[in-house]
C-alpha positions in Angstrom: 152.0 255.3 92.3 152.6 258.9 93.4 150.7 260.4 96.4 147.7 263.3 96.1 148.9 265.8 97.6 146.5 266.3 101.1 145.3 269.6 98.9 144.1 268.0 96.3 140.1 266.6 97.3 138.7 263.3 96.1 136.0 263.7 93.3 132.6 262.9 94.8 131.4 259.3 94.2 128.4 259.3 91.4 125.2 257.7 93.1 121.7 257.5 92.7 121.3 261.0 95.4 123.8 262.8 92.9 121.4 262.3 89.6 118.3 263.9 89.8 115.4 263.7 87.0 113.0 266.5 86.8 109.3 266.1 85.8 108.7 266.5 82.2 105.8 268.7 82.2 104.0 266.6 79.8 100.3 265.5 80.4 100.5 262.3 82.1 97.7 262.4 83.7 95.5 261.9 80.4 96.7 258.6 80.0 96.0 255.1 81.9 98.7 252.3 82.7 97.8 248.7 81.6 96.2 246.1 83.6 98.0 243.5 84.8 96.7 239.8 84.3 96.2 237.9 87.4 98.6 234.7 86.6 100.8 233.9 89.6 101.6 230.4 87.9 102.2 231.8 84.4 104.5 229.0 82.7 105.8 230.9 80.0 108.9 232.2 81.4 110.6 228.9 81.5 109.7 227.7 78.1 112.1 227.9 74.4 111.0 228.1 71.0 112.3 225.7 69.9 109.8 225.4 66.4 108.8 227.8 64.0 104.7 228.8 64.1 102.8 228.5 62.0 103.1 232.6 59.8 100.8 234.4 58.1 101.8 237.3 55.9 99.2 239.9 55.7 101.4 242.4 53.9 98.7 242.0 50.8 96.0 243.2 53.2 97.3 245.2 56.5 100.4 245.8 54.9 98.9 246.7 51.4 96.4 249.4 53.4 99.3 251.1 55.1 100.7 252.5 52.1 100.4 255.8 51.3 100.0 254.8 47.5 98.7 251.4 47.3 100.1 248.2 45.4 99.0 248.5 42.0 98.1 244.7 40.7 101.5 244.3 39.0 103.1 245.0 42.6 100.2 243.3 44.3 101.3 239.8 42.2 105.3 240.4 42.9 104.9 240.6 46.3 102.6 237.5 46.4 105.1 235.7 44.3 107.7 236.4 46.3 105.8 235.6 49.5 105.6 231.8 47.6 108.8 231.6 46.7 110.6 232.6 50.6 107.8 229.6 51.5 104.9 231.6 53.2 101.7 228.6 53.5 99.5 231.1 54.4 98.8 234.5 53.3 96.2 237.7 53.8 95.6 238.3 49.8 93.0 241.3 50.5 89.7 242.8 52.1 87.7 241.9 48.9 84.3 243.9 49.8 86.4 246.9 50.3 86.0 247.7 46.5 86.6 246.2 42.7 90.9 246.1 43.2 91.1 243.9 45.7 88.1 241.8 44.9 89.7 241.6 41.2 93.0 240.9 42.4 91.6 237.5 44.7 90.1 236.5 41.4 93.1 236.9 39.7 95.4 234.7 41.4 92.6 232.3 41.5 91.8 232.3 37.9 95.6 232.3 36.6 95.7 229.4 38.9 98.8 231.3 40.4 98.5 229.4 44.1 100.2 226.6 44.3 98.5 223.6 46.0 99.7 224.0 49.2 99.1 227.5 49.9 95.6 228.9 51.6 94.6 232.1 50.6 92.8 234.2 53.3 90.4 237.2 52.8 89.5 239.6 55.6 85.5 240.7 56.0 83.4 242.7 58.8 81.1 240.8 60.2 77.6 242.7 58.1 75.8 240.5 55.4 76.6 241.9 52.0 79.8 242.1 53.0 80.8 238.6 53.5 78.5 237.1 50.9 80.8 239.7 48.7 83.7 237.8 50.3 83.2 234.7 49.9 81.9 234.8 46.8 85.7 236.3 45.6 87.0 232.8 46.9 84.7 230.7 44.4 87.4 228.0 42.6 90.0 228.5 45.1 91.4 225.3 46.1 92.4 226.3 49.9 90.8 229.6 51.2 90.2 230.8 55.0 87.4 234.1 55.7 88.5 235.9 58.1 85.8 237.8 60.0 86.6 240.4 62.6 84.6 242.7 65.2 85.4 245.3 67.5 85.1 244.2 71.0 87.0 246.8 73.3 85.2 248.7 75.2 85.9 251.8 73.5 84.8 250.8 70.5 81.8 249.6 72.6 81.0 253.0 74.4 81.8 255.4 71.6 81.9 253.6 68.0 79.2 250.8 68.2 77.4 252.1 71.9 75.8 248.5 72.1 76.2 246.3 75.5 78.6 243.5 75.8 75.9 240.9 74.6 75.0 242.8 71.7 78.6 243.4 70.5 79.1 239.1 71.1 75.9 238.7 69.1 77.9 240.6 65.8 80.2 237.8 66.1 78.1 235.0 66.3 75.5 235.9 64.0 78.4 236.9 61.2 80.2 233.2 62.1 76.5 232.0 61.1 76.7 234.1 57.7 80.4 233.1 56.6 79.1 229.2 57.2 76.0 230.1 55.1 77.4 231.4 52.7 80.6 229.2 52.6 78.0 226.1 52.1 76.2 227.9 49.1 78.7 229.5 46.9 81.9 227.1 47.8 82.0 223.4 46.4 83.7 220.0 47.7 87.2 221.3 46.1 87.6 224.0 48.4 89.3 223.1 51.3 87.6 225.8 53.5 89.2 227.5 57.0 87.2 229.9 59.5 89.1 233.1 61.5 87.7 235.2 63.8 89.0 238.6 65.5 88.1 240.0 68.0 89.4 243.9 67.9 91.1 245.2 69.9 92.4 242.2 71.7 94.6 244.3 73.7 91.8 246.1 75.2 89.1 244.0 75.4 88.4 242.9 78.8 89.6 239.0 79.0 86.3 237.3 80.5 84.5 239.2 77.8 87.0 238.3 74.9 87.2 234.3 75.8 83.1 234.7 76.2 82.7 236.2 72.6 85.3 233.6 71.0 83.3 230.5 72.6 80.2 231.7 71.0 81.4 232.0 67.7 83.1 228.4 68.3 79.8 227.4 69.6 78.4 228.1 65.9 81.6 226.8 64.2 82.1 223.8 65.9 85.7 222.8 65.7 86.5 219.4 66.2 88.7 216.6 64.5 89.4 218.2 60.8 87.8 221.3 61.4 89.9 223.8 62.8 88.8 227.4 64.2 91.7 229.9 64.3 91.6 232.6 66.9 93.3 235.3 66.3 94.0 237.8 69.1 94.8 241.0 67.4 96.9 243.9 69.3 95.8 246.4 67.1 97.0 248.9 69.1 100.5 247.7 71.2 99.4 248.6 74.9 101.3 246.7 77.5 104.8 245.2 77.9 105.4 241.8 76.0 105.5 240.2 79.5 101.9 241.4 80.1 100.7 240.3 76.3 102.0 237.3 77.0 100.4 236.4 80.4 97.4 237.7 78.0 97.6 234.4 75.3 98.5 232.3 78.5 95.0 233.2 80.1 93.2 232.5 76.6 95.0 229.0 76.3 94.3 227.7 79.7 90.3 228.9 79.4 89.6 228.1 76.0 87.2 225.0 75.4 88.3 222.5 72.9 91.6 224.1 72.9 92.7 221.1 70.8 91.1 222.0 67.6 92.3 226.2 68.4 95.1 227.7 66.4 96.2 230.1 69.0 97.1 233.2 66.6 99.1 236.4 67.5 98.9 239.7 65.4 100.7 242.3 67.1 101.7 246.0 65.8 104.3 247.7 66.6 103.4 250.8 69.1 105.3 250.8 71.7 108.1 249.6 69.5 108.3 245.6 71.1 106.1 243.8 68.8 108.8 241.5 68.5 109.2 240.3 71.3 105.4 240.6 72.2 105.1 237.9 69.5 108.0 235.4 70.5 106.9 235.3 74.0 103.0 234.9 72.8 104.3 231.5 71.1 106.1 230.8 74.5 102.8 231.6 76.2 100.5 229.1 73.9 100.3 231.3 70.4 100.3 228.6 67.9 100.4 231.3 64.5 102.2 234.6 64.7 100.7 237.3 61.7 102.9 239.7 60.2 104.4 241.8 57.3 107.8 241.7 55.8 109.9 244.3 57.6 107.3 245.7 59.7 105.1 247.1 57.1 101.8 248.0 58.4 99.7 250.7 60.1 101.6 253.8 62.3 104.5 252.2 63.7 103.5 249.0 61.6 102.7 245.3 61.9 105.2 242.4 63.2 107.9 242.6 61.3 108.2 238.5 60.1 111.9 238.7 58.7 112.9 239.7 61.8 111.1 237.2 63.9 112.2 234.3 61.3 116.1 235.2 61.4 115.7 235.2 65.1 114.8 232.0 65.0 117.5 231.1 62.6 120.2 232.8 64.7 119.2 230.2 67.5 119.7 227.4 65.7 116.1 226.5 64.9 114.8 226.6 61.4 112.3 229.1 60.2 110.8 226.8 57.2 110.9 230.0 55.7 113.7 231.0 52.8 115.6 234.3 53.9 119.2 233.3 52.2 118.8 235.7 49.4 117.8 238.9 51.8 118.8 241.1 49.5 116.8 240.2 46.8 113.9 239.7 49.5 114.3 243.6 50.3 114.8 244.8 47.3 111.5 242.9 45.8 109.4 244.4 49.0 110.8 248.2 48.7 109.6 247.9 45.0 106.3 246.2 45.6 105.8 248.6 49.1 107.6 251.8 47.8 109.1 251.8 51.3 112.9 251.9 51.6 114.4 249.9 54.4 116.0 251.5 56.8 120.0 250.9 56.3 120.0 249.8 60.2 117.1 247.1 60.1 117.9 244.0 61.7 119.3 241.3 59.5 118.2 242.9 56.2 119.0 246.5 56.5 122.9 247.7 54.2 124.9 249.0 56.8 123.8 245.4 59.8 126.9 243.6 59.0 129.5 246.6 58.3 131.7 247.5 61.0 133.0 251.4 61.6 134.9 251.3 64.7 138.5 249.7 64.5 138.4 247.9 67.4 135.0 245.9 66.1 136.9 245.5 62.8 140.0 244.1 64.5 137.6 242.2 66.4 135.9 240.1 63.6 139.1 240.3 61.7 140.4 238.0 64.4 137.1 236.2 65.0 137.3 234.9 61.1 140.4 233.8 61.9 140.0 231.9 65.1 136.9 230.2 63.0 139.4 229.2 60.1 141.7 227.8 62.8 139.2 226.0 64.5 137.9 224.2 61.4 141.5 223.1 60.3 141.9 221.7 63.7 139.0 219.3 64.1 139.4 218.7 60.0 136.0 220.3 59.0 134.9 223.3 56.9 134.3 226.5 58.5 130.4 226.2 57.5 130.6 222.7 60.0 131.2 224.3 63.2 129.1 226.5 65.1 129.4 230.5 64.5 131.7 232.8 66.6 132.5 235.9 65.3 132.6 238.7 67.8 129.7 241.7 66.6 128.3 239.2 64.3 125.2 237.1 65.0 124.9 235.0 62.3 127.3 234.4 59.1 126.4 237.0 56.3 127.0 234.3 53.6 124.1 232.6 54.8 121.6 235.3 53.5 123.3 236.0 50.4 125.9 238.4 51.9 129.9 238.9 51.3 132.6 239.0 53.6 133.6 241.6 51.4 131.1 243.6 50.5 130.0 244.6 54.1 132.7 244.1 56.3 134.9 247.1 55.1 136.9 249.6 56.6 135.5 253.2 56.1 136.7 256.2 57.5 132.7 257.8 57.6 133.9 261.1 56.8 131.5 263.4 55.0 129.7 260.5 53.6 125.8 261.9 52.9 127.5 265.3 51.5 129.9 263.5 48.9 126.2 261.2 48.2 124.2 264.6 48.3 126.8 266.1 45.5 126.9 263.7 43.0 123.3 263.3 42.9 122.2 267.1 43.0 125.2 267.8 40.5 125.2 264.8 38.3 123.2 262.7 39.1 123.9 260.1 40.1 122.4 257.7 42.9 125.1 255.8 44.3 124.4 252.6 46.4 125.1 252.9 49.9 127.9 251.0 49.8 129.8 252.4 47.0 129.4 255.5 49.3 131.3 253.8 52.0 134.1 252.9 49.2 134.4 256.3 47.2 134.1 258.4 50.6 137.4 256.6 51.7 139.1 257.7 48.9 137.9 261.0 49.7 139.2 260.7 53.1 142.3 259.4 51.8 142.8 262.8 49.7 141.6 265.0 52.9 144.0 263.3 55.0 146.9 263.4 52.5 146.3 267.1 51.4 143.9 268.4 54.5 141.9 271.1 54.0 137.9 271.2 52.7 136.7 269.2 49.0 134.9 271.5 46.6 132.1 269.4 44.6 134.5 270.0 41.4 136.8 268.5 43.0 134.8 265.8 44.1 133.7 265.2 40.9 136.9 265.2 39.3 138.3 262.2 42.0 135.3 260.2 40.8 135.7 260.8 37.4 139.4 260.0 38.0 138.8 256.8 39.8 135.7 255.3 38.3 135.7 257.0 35.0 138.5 257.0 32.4 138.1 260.1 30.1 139.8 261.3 26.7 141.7 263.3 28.3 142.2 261.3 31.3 142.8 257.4 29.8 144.0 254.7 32.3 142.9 251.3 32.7 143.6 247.5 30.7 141.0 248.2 28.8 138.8 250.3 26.5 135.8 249.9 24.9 135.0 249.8 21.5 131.4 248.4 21.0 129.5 245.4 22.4 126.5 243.0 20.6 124.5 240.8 22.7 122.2 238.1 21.3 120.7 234.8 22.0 121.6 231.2 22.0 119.7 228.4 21.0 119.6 227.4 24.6 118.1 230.6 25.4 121.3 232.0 27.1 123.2 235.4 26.1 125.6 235.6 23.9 128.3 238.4 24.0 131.2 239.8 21.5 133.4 242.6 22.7 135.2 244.3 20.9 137.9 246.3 22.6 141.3 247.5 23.5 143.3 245.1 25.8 146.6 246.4 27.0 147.3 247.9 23.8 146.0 245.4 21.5 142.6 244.9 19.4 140.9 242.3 21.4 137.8 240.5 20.1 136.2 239.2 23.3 133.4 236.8 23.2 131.4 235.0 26.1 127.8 233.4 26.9 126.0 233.3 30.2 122.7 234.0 31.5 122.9 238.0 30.7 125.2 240.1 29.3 127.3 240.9 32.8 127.8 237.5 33.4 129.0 236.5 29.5 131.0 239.5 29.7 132.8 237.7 33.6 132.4 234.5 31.0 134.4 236.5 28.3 137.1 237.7 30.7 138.1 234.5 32.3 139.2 233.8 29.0 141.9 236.2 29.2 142.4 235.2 32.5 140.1 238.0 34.4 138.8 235.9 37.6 135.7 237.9 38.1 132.6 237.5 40.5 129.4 239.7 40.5 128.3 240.6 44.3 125.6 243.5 43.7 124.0 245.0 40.2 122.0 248.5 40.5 121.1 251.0 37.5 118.8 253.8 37.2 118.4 256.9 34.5 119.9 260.2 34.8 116.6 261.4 33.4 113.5 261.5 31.5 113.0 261.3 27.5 114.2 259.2 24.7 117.8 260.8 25.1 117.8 259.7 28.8 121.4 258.1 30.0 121.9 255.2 32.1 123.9 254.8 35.0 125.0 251.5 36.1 126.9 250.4 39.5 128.1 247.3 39.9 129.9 245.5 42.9 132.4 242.3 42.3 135.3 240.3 43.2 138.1 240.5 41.0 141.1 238.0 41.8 140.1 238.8 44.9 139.1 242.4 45.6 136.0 243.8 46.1 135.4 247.0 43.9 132.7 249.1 42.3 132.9 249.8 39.0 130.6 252.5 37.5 129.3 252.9 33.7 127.4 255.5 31.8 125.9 255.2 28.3 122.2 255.8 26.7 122.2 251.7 26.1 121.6 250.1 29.5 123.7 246.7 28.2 126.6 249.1 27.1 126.1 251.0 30.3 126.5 247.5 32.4 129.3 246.8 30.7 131.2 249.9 30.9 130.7 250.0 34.9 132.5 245.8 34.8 135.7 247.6 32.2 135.4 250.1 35.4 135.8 248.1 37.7 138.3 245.4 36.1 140.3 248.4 35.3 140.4 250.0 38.8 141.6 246.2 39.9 144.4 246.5 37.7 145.7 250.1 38.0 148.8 250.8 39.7 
């Protein structure tokens, strides 16, 4: 090693006296910290999850009230079908008092007998008189139905909303517990199994002594006991404190609570101070037997618990989430309709871009990860799906929510990405998935690098065209297409014929499968065409009777993943111009 020269100074050592933070100038002084629990033998800390709660999804209800345009009741009934289908037993369907569409949309599901036999229904009501006759009276015929009654306990509320003393504020609660039994007794027959919630809001604030006295007096009109379950749910309406504090929060309820036995122990916490997460899994730790929530955070300001997050967590630690997320894709793309909220590209588990790697060095890294798994498995004479998961930058295999290898763990340079998007939608168009982005903006890098210098949009346009779009005056690819008929089966199943050019020859190709993309893969394995669909979007290119469709479509072909793109007025034609695209761009040289 060569010597400093003695002229040369050692750099100053960086240390806590070398960084200084100035004060923000913000007003502080308005706002007041939390309040610590006094717990010196809290337990939590040293527990696991090690089972899934109990979940309730209120995105019908908090969710539903969030939105700056509300579900309509088409959107409504997707969402709760979907809710059934991922495995949800319990879900928030509405605040029926609040007016005709949600009361309509509880009678609904009840009437088209749309709930299957396992599911309770639960409906959300303040605790005033017409309101929760109103409510229960919107359950009548359901098989398995829970009221939900809430009232605001904080002091806040208590000082400048309600200005009524602590007794008169427990009274609300206790005298509407009274009602919902009332009522429940007149209106609801023997074939309603029939469940009781209470709330009191805002958990978070309310002081603890007062929020364990107000929940015993409703219990004390309920009356839990073998086969009659109370659930108390402890809302943080507002997110106040560190998870750490919530949670020394649910472990002071559990330990005080009477007949804790017959108490599901329910956490509903938002998302404020941006750790509702973990506010919820250490809740459970801490006692919590039920954890509310809404698919991807949906919900008020900063939103509700997000559920798909919580349940993957679970999954990623080995412990099953008895709810169906393998399919994540379709789970998102179902909830952005029903929601009209997109999902951010970065959300945990679900989001487009949470499995794609941009550095090299993370790429190399799974790269070698996948391999060392492969290895592994050959070794102790298993399949790779038998041994536990260890790919570096990966925290659970992608397969196992309905994810590719290939389709989101690709190289891409990144390079002028959202301004090659922005073109071909403001010039033409078209809305490209996020991922046929990542593709197309390579080849765009790969043109910059090979010829340097700036891309015009023209130019832009003209590599696409070139690459995804064989013209007249521009023909490349196997194939060209002629015309295409579709038409049923007498097992109900498509049937295709294709009638095309096939390396120079007039090819009739026919094929059957359960819609026309998949008879046309059916078709092509015929001529020896292994193809594989991974991801299907379309959309028009505008409004009227004359409007054009544009179709993207991702796939495996004998082993690459490519896009293929079609345009046409006929959105079958359209589909099946964007697979010739992308079989053709498989086989070009």
């Amino acid at each position: 090693m060569p010597e400093i020269p003695a002229s040369v100074g050692r750099p100053t050592p960086l240390t806590a006296a070398t960084v200084t933070q100035r004060p923000s100038g913000m007003p502080v002084h308005k706002y007041r910290p939390y309040e610590a629990v006094d717990i010196p033998d809290r337990t939590w800390p040293d527990r696991r999850i090690t089972k899934a709660p109990r979940w309730l999804s209120t995105d019908l209800r908090d969710g539903n009230q969030a939105l700056i345009d509300p579900m309509s009741p088409a959107r409504k009934r997707e969402m709760f079908d979907l809710l059934v289908r991922m495995g949800y037993k319990e879900i928030e369907v509405g605040f029926p008092s609040s007016g005709a569409t949600d009361f309509e949309f509880v009678r609904s599901i009840i009437e088209e007998d749309a709930i299957p036999e396992d599911v309770t229904i639960s409906v959300l009501t303040q605790a005033r008189e017409e309101l929760i006759e109103r409510t229960v009276e919107s359950l009548r015929g359901a098989r398995r139905a829970t009221v939900h009654l809430y009232n605001a306990t904080a002091p806040v509320f208590r000082r400048v909303v309600f200005r009524g003393s602590r007794e008169q504020v427990r009274q609300i609660a206790v005298d509407g517990t009274r009602l919902v039994v009332e009522y429940a007794d007149k209106i609801l027959g023997d074939g309603t199994v029939f469940g009781f919630q209470y709330s009191p809001e805002i958990f978070t604030d309310t002081e603890l002594d007062f929020a364990l006295e107000v929940c015993e007096g409703v219990m004390d009109v309920w009356q839990p006991e073998d086969g009659r379950e109370i659930i108390l749910n402890l809302p943080a309406t507002v997110e106040r404190s560190t998870p750490s504090t919530h949670a020394d929060r649910f472990e002071w309820m559990s330990r005080h609570l009477s007949r804790r036995e017959h108490v599901c122990l329910s956490v509903h916490p938002h998302n404020d101070r941006g750790t509702a997460v973990a506010a919820a899994e250490l809740a459970i730790m801490a006692g919590a037997d039920r954890i509310e929530g809404c698919l991807f955070g949906q919900g008020e300001r900063t939103g509700n618990v997000d559920l798909v997050t919580l349940g993957m967590n679970l999954f990623s630690q080995g412990v099953d989430p008895m709810i169906d997320f393998s399919q994540i894709d379709e789970v998102r793309r179902t909830a952005e309709y029903c929601s009209q909220m997109e999902v951010h590209p970065r959300h945990p588990y679900a989001g487009d871009l949470v499995y794609t790697a941009f550095s090299g060095s993370h790429q190399d890294a799974i790269k070698k990860g996948f391999e060392a798994m492969a290895a592994t498995a050959a070794a102790e004479g298993k399949g790779v799906d038998d041994i536990e998961w260890a790919v570096p930058y990966l925290p659970i295999d992608p397969k196992d929510v309905g994810r590719s290898y290939e389709a989101v763990i690709r190289v891409n340079s990144q390079s002028g990405k959202g301004g090659i998007a922005y073109v071909l939608k403001n010039d033409h168009k078209l809305d490209l998935p996020r991922r046929m982005q990542i593709e197309f903006s390579r080849i765009i890098q790969d043109k910059t690098d090979a010829e340097g210098g700036e891309v015009t949009p023209a130019e832009i346009w003209s590599v696409f065209q070139d690459e995804y779009l064989p013209t007249d005056g521009n023909p490349w690819g196997r194939i060209a297409l002629r015309s295409a008929q579709t038409s049923t089966t007498s097992e109900g199943t498509d049937a295709l014929t294709v009638e095309a050019v096939m390396d120079g020859v007039d090819t009739v190709l026919t094929g059957t499968g359960n819609g026309p993309i998949s008879a046309f893969f059916d078709a092509l394995a015929a001529t020896g065409v292994d193809a594989r669909l991974l991801d299907y979007t379309e959309h028009t290119m505008s409004e009227g009777a004359s409007a054009r469709a544009a179709s993207y479509i991702e796939c495996v072909i004998d082993g690459k993943v490519l896009w293929g793109m079609g345009i046409d007025p006929n959105t079958t034609r359209a589909s099946i111009k964007a697979v010739v695209s992308a079989v053709n761009r498989a086989y070009r040289g």
